[in-house]
Every structure is written in C-alpha cells, then in structure tokens.
C-alpha positions as YAML, in Angstrom:
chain: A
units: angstrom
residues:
- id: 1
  name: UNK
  ca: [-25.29, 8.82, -5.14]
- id: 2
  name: UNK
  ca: [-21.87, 10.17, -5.76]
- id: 3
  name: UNK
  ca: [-20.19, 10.01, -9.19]
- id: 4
  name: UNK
  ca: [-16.34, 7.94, -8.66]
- id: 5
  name: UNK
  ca: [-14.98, 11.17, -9.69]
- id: 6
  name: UNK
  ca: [-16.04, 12.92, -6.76]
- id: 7
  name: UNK
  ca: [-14.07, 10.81, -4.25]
- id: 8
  name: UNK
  ca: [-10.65, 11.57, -6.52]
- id: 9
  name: UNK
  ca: [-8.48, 14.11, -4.76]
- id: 10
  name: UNK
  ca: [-7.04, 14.63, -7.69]
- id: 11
  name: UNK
  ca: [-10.08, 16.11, -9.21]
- id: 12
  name: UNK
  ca: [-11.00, 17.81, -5.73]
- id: 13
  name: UNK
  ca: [-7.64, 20.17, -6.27]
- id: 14
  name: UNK
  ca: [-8.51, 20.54, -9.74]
- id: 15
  name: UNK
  ca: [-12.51, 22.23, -8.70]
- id: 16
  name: UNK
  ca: [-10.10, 24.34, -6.20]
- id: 17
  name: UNK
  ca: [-8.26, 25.46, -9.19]
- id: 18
  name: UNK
  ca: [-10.98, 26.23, -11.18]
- id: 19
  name: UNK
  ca: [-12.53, 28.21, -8.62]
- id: 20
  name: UNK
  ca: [-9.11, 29.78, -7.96]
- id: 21
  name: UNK
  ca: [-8.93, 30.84, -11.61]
- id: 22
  name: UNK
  ca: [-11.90, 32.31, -11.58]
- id: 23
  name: UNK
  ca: [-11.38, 34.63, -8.75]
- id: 24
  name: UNK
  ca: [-7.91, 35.72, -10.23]
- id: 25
  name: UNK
  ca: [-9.64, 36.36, -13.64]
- id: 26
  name: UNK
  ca: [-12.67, 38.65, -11.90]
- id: 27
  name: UNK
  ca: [-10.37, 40.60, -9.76]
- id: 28
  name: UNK
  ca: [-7.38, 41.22, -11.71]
- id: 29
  name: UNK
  ca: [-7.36, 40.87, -15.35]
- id: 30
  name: UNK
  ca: [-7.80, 44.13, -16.99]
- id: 31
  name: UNK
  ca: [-11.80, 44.20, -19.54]
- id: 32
  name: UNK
  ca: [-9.36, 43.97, -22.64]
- id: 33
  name: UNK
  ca: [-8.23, 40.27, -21.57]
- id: 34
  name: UNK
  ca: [-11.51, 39.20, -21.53]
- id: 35
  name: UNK
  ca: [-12.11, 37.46, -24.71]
- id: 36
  name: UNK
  ca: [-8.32, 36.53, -25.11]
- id: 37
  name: UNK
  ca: [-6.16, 35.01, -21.85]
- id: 38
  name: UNK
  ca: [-9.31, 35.50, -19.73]
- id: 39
  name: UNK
  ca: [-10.90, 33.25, -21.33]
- id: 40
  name: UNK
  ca: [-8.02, 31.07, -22.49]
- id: 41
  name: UNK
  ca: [-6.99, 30.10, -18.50]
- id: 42
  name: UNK
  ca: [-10.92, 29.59, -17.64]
- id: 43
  name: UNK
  ca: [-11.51, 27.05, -19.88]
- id: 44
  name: UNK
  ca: [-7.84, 25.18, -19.70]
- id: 45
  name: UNK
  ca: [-9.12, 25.18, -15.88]
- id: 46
  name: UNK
  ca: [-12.50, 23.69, -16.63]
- id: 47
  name: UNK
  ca: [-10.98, 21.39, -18.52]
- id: 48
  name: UNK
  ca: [-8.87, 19.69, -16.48]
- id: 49
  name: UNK
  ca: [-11.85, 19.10, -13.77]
- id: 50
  name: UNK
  ca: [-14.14, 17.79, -17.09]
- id: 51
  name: UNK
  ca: [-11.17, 15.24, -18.55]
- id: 52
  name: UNK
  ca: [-10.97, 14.21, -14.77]
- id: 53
  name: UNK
  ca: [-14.58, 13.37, -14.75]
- id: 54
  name: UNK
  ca: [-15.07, 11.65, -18.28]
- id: 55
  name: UNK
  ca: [-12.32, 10.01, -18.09]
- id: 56
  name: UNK
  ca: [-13.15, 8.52, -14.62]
- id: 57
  name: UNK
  ca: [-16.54, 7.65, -15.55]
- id: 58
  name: UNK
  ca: [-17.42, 4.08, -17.11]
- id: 59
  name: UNK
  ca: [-14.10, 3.36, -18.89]
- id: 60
  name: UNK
  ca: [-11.52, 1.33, -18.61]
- id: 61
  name: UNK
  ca: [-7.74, 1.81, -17.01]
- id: 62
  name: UNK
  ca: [-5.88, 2.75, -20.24]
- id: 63
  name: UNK
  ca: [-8.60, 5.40, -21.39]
- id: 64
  name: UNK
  ca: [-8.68, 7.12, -18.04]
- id: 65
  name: UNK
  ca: [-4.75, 7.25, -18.32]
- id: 66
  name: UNK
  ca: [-5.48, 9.19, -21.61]
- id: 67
  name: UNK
  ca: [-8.38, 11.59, -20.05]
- id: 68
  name: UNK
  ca: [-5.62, 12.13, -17.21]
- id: 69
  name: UNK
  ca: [-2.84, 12.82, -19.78]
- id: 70
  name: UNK
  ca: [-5.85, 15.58, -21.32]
- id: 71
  name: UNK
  ca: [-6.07, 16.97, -17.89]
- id: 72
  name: UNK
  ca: [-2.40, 17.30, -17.39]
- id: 73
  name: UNK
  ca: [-1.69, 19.00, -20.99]
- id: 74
  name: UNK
  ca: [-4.69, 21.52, -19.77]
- id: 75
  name: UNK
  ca: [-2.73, 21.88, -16.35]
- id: 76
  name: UNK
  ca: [0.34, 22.92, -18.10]
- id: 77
  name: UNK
  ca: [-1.61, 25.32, -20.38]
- id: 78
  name: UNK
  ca: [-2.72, 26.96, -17.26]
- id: 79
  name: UNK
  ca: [0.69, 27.31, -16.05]
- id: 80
  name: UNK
  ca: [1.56, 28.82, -19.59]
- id: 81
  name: UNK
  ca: [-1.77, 31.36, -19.56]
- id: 82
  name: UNK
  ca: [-0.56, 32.31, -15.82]
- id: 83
  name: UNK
  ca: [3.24, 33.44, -17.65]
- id: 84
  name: UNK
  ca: [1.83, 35.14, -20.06]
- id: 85
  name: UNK
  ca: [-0.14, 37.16, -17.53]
- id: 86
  name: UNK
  ca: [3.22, 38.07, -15.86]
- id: 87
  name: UNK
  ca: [4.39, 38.87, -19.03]
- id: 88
  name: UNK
  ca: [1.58, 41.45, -19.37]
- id: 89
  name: UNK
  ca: [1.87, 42.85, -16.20]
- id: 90
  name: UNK
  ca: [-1.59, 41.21, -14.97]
...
C-alpha cells in the first residue's frame, strides 16, 4: 500500500533532488567540505523530501501548508549551499 506522499509529484522531484545532491556531493566536493557544505546541502535536500512526507501524512490542510512552507525554506537553503559552492570554486 502506497503512502499519499508517494503519488505527490511534488515530492517525486524532491527524491530526484536528493539523489541529485548526492551525486554532486560524491563527485565534486573537495574531502575538506565534508563535514561543513557537504553536509549542509545533503540534509537541506533530505529535508525537503521528509517535510513533504510528514506533512502529507494524517494531517489536516493548514498543517501540510506549514510542512510545505518547511520544505520550501529547505529548497531555498539548497539553492544558497549550491552559491556558496560557486563561491568556493566547487
């Protein structure tokens, strides 16, 4: 049985950015990123799939219009990690 979530395309792109992320992070951020903007994009990533999902998931209208306000604000901070990279050369 599928989870609501799952049928969203919304959260569909958002598990295609996650896994985009992650390949850009493996393949060309330098060791000495690891712990800071490595990590930093990875988890804004994740979380915009996980508000997606929680948010989805047994509540009502108004909270899932918070959850996707979460996942928006981690969007953006993605978008900010990925200028900073630029920044750095990466």
């Amino acid at each position: 049985m599928a989870f609501k979530f799952e049928n969203l395309l919304v959260w569909q792109k958002a598990l295609d950015l996650t896994d985009e992320v992650n390949l850009l992070t493996k393949n060309h951020f330098p060791k000495d990123e690891l712990l800071i903007l490595t990590s930093q994009i990875k988890r804004a990533a994740d979380s915009v799939v996980l508000n997606i999902a929680e948010g989805c998931t047994g509540q009502t209208n108004p909270i899932f219009k918070n959850f996707l306000g979460y996942s928006l604000r981690s969007a953006i901070e993605v978008v900010a990690c990925l200028f900073i990279a630029k920044r750095r050369n990466i």
